[in-house]
N, C-alpha and C positions, 0 to 999 in steps of 0.2 A: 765099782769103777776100778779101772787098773791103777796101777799105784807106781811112782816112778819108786827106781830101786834104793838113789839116797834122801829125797827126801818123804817118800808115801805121797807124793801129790799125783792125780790122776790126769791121764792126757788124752786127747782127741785130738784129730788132724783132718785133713780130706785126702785122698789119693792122688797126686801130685802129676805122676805116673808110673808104670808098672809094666814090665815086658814080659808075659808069661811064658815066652820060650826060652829066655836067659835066667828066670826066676827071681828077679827083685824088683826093684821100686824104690819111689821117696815118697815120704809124707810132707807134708805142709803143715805145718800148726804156725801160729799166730807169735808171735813173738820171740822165735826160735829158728833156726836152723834147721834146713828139711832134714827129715830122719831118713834112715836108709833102714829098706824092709826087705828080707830073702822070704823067700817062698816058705820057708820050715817052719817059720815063727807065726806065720796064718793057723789060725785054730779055726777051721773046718773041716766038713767031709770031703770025700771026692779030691778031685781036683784042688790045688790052692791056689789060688787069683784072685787080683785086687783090678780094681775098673778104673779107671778116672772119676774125679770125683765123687767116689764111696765116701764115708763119712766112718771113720774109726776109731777105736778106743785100743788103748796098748800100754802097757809099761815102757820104759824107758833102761837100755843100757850106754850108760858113758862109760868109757874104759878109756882112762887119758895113758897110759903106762900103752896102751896097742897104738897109739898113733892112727888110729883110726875114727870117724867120726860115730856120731851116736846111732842107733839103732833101735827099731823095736821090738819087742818082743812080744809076744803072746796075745797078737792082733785079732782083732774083733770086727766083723763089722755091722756097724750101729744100724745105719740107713745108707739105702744105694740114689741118694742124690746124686745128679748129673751138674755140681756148679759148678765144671769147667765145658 
């Protein structure tokens, strides 16, 4: 399972949504703060695209020093459920 980067805890979300021609996205996880996903940090072939309601596994980058919110990295995806 992915492992956040400070504490090793593993994360899943669903595809919140995702604009493949501008290249990013947010996640949704449950008790958190949608995550913001760029296209580069997708680990597949081809193409990199995230659907709505994919179902995904990822690491976790906070970087409070960029002023910037959290991010995923090195996204996976689990199952292509449609729960939005």
């Amino acid at each position: 399972m992915a492992r956040n980067k400070s504490t090793g805890e593993g994360l899943t979300g669903w595809v919140k949504w995702f604009d493949a021609k501008k290249g990013y996205g947010f996640i949704s996880v449950e008790n958190h703060e949608d995550i913001f996903v760029h296209f580069s940090n997708i680990e597949m072939d081809g193409f990199k695209k995230l659907e709505i309601g994919d179902f995904v596994e990822f690491e976790l980058k906070n970087d409070s020093n960029s002023g910037k919110g959290p991010e995923a990295l090195k996204v996976k995806i689990l199952a292509k459920d449609r729960r939005y």
